[in-house]
C-alpha positions in Angstrom: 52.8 90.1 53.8 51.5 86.8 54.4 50.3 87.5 57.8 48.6 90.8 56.6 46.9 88.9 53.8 45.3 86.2 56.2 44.3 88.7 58.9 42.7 91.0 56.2 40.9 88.0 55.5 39.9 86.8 58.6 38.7 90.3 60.4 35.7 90.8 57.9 34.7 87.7 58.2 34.4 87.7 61.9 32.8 90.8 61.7 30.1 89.3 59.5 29.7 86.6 62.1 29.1 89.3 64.5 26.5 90.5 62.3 24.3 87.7 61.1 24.2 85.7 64.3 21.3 86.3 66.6 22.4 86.9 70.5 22.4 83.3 71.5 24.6 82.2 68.3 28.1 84.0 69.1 29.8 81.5 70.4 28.7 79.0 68.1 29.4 81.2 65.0 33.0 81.6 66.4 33.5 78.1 67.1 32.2 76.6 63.9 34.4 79.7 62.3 37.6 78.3 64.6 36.7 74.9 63.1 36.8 75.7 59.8 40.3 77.1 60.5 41.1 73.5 62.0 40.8 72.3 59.0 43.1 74.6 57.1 46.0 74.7 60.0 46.1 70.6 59.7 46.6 70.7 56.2 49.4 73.8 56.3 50.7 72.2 59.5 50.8 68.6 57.2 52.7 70.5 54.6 55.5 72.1 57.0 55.7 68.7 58.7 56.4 67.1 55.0 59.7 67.2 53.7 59.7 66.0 50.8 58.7 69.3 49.1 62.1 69.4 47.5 61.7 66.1 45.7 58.5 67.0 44.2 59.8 70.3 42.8 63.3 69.8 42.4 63.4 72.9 40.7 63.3 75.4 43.9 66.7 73.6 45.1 70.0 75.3 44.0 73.5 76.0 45.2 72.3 78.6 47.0 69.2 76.9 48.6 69.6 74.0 50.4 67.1 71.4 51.2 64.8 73.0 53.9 65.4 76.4 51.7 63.7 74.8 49.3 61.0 73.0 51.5 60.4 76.3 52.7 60.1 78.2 49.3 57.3 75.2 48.4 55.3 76.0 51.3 55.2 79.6 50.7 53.9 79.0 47.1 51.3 76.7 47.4 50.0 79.3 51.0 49.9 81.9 48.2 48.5 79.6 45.1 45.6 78.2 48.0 44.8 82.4 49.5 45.1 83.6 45.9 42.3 80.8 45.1 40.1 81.7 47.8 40.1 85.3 47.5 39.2 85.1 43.8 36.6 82.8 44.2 35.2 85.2 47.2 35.3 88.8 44.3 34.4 86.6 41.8 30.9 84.8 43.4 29.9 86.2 46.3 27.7 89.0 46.0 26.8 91.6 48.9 23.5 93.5 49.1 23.8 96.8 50.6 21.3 97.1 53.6 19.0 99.7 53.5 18.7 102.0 56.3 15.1 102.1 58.1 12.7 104.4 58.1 13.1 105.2 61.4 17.3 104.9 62.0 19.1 108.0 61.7 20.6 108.3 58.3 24.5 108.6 59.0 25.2 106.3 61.9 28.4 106.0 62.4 30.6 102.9 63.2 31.9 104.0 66.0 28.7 104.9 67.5 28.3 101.8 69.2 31.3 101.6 71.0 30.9 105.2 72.2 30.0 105.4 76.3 28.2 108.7 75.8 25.0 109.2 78.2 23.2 111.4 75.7 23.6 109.2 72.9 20.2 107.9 72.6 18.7 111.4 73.0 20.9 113.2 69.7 19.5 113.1 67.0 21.6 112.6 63.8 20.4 115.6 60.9 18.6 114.4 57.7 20.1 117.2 55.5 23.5 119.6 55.0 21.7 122.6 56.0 20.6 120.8 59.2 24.3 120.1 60.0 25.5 123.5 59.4 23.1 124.5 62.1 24.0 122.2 64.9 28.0 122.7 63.8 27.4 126.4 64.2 25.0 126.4 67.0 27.7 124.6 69.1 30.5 126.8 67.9 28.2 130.1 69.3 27.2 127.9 72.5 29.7 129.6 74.8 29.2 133.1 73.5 26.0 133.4 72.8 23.9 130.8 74.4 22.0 129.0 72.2 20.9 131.4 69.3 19.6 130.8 66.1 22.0 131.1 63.4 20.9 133.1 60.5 20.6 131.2 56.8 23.5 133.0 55.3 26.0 132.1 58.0 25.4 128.8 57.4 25.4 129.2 54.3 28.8 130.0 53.7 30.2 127.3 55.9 27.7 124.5 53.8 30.5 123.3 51.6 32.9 123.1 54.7 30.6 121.1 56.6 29.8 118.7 53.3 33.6 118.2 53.4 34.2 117.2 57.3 30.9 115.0 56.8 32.1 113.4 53.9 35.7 112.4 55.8 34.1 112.0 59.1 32.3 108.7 56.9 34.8 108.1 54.5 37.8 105.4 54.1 40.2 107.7 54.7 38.8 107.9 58.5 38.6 104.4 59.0 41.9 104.3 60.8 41.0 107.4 62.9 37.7 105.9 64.2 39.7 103.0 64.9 42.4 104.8 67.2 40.3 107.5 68.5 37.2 105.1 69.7 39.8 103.2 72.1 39.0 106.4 74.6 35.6 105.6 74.7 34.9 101.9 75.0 32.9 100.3 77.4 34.2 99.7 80.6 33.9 95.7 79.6 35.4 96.2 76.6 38.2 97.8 78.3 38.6 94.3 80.6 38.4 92.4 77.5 41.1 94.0 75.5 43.4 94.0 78.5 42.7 90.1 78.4 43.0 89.4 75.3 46.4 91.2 75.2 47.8 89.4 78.0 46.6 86.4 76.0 48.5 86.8 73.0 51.3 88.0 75.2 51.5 84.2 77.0 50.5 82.4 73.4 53.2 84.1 71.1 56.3 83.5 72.1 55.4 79.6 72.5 53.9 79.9 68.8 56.2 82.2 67.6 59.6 79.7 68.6 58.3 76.4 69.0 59.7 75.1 66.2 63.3 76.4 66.9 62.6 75.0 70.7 62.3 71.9 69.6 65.5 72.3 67.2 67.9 73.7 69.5 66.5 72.9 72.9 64.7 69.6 72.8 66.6 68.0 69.9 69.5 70.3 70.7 70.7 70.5 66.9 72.1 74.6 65.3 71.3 75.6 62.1 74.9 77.2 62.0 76.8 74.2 63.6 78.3 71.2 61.4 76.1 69.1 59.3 75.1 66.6 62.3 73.9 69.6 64.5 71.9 71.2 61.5 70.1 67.7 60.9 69.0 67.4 64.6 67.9 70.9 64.2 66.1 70.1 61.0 64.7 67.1 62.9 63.3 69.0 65.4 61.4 71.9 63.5 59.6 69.3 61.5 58.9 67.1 64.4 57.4 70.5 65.7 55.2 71.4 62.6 54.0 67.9 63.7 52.9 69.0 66.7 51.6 72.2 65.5 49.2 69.6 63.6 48.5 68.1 66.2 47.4 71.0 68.4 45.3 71.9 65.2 43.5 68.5 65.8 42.8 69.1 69.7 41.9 73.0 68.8 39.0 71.1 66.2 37.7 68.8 68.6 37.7 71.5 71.7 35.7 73.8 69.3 33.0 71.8 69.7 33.2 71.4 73.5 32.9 75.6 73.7 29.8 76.6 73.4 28.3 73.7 75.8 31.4 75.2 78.9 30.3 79.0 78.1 26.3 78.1 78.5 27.3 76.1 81.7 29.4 78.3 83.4 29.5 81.5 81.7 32.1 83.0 79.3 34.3 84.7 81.7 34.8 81.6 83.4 35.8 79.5 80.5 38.3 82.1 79.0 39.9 82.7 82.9 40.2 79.0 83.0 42.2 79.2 79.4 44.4 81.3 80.7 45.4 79.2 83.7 46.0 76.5 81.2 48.6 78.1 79.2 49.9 79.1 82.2 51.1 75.6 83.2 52.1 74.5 80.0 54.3 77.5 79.3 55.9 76.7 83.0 56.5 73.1 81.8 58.0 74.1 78.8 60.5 76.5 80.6 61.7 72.8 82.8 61.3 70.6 80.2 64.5 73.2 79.0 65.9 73.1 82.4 65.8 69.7 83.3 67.5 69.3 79.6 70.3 72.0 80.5 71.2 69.7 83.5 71.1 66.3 82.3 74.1 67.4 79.8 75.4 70.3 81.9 76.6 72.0 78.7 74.3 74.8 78.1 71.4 74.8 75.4 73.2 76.2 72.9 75.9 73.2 73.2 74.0 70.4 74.0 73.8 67.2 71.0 71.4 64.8 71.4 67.9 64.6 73.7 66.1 62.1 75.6 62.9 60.2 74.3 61.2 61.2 77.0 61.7 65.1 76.3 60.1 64.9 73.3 57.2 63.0 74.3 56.9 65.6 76.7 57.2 68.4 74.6 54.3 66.8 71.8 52.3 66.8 74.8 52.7 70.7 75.4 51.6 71.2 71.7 48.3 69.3 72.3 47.6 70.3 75.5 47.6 74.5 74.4 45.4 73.3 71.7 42.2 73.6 74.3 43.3 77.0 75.4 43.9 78.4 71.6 40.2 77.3 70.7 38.4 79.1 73.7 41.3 82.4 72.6 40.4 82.1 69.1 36.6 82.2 69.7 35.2 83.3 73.0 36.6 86.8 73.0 35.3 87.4 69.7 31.6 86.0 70.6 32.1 88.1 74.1 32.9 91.4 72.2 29.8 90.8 69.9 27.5 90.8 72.8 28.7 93.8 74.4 28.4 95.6 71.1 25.0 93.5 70.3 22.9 96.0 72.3 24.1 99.1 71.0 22.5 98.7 67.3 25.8 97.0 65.3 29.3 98.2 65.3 30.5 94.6 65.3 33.3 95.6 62.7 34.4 98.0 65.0 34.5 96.0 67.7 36.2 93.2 65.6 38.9 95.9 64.6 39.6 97.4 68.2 40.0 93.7 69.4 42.4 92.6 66.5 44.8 95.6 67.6 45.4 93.3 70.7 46.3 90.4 69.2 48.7 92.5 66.7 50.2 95.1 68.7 51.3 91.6 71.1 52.9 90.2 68.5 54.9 93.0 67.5 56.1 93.5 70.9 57.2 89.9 71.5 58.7 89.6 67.9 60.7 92.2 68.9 61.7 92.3 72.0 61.6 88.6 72.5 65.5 87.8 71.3 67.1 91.2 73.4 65.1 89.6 76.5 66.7 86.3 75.9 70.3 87.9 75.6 69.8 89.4 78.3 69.7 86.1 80.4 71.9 84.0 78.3 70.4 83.1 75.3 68.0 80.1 75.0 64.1 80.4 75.0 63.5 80.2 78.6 62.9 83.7 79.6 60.7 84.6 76.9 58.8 81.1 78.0 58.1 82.9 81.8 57.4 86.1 80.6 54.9 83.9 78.4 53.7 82.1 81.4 53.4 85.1 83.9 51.5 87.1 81.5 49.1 83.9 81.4 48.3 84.1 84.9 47.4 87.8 85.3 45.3 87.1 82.1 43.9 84.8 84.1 43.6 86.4 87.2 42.3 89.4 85.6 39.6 87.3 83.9 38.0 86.2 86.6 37.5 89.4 88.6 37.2 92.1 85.7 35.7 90.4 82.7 31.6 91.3 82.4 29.7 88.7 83.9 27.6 87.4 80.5 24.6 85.5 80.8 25.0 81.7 81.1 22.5 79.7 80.6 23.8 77.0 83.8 23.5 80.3 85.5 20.1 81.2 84.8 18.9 77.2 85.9 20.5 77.7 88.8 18.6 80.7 89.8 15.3 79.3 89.2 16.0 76.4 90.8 17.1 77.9 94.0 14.2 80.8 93.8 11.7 77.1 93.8 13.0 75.5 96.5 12.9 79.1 98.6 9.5 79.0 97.4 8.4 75.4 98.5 10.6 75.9 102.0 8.2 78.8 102.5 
């Protein structure tokens, strides 16, 4: 519920990024956007790092619930007290003028129209009134059988409320979820690429962000929440010590925000988000022999080892802030690359947003649950889902580079004119 709350949150307001920022300002609105989330992840990652929650409210700790029960419980209230805050304050203040439709923009546009790969779009115009859509309905319903006849006023007459009614759903709330599902057949070929991408992405990214924390309990301290009371404090150890590097990936994802939209004017988007990929792609190889090398300096197994070297968990911290530069380009160039494919085709942007959230959710579905049968099915541990993680990385990345639109780059466009002057002065 938490998770549904945030990203219910954040998908508007990306959308609304999409909206107001002018072509040349998409990957600046997503980066000052990931910063702002920088800010919030240091402070939740500070809190899970903490723990002394239980000494400041004594009150969440019982028989029942031990320490890190009750650490846990405080985190989980002041999450909701903080997005309870916010959300109020958003109702409450902010107030949002409805656009007016131009005088010359079809009336009922709808918000799948942009994403629609339909030659004849441009030439279709959308009726003004009821009676104008009972004549197209029915003039395409008599295409085949009668060519293109003129339907009389009392046909369409009976079928006006009918019509009223599909219109009315065709627009309405209730088809939100339908336009969502039904306008994956007809993306772009680009956003096709980028979906794909962004998939394999998430696919690398969660199940590194999904178990770090119990990687560094079992597998770099190698403590067990179910063993006896020395194991469970090196496993206790080891989540904190890996909400501390959760914060400080936060840190490197802030400052790499601001290095994003300098790389994508350089060299181009595609390049920077293919590069990304390679990244995570060597980290989440490291992180499957930082496990090995620990399996065969105690030769015990993962589950069984006590203990764990100094320079493991250096190591480790250094994975956590190295995937901070790759989760800053993930968590903003896809976003500004979907608004410029979508910028030229009127708005849509929210759309767009949605279409490209359902690859970051449907990936962390699959990996929350089919992440512990696949590491069962080797023996346990966190290494196979690691090189699934770090295979999927590289054909992200490979795909990237050869699929992904070519955007305009601003390093690009130099480039050009400096080459077309010196072919000039040669000549």
């Amino acid at each position: 519920m938490l998770d549904l709350a945030n990203n219910t949150a954040q998908g508007p307001a990306r959308a609304l990024l999409a909206d107001l920022s002018g072509p040349d300002q998409h990957n600046s609105a997503n980066a000052i956007f990931c910063l702002w989330m920088v800010v919030g992840n240091i402070l939740g990652f500070s809190a899970g790092a903490s723990g002394s929650w239980h000494r400041w409210f004594p009150s969440l700790k019982s028989r029942a619930c031990c320490e890190a029960c009750a650490n846990l419980k405080a985190a989980f209230l002041v999450a909701l007290v903080f997005l309870f805050f916010c959300t109020l304050v958003t109702i409450c203040f902010a107030k949002e003028v409805p656009l007016s439709v131009p005088a010359n923009q079809p009336a009922h546009v709808s918000d799948s129209a942009p994403l629609l790969d339909d030659s004849n779009q441009h030439s279709f115009q959308h009726p003004k009134s009821k009676s104008e859509v009972s004549v197209v309905l029915n003039a395409n319903r008599n295409h085949t059988e009668n060519g293109y006849e003129r339907v009389s006023k009392s046909e369409h007459a009976k079928r006006k409320d009918t019509n009223v009614q599909d219109e009315v759903f065709s627009d309405g709330p209730g088809a939100v979820l339908v336009n969502l599902l039904t306008s994956l057949r007809h993306l772009q070929s680009g956003m096709r690429s980028v979906l794909i991408v962004m998939a394999l992405s998430w696919l690398s990214l969660f199940p590194f962000f999904l178990f770090d924390t119990d990687w560094m309990g079992r597998e770099v301290y190698h403590g067990d929440p179910k063993g006896n009371a020395s194991e469970i404090k090196l496993y206790d150890q080891g989540v904190r010590e890996g909400a501390f590097g959760l914060l400080l990936n936060s840190v490197v994802l802030g400052v790499s925000s601001l290095f994003i939209e300098p790389m994508c004017k350089r060299v181009g988007s595609r390049l920077v988000w293919a590069m990304s990929n390679y990244i995570v792609f060597g980290c989440m190889a490291v992180t499957a022999i930082i496990s090995l090398v620990s399996v065969r300096e105690y030769s015990q197994g993962i589950e069984h080892v006590m203990g764990g070297s100094a320079a493991m968990r250096i190591a480790a911290l250094v994975i956590f802030i190295l995937l901070g530069f790759p989760l800053a380009i993930t968590f903003s160039v896809p976003f500004s690359v979907t608004a410029e494919l979508t910028a030229e085709s009127g708005g849509g942007q929210g759309l767009a947003i949605g279409v490209l959230n359902l690859a970051i959710v449907v990936p962390q579905m699959f990996v929350s649950l089919g992440a512990g049968p696949w590491d069962a099915l080797f023996g346990g541990g966190n290494i196979p889902a690691f090189i699934l993680g770090s295979l999927c990385a590289l054909a992200a990345g490979v795909i990237a580079t050869f699929r992904l639109p070519d955007l305009s780059s601003s390093f690009k466009s130099w480039f050009s004119f400096w080459l077309r002057t010196k072919i000039s002065l040669i000549k």
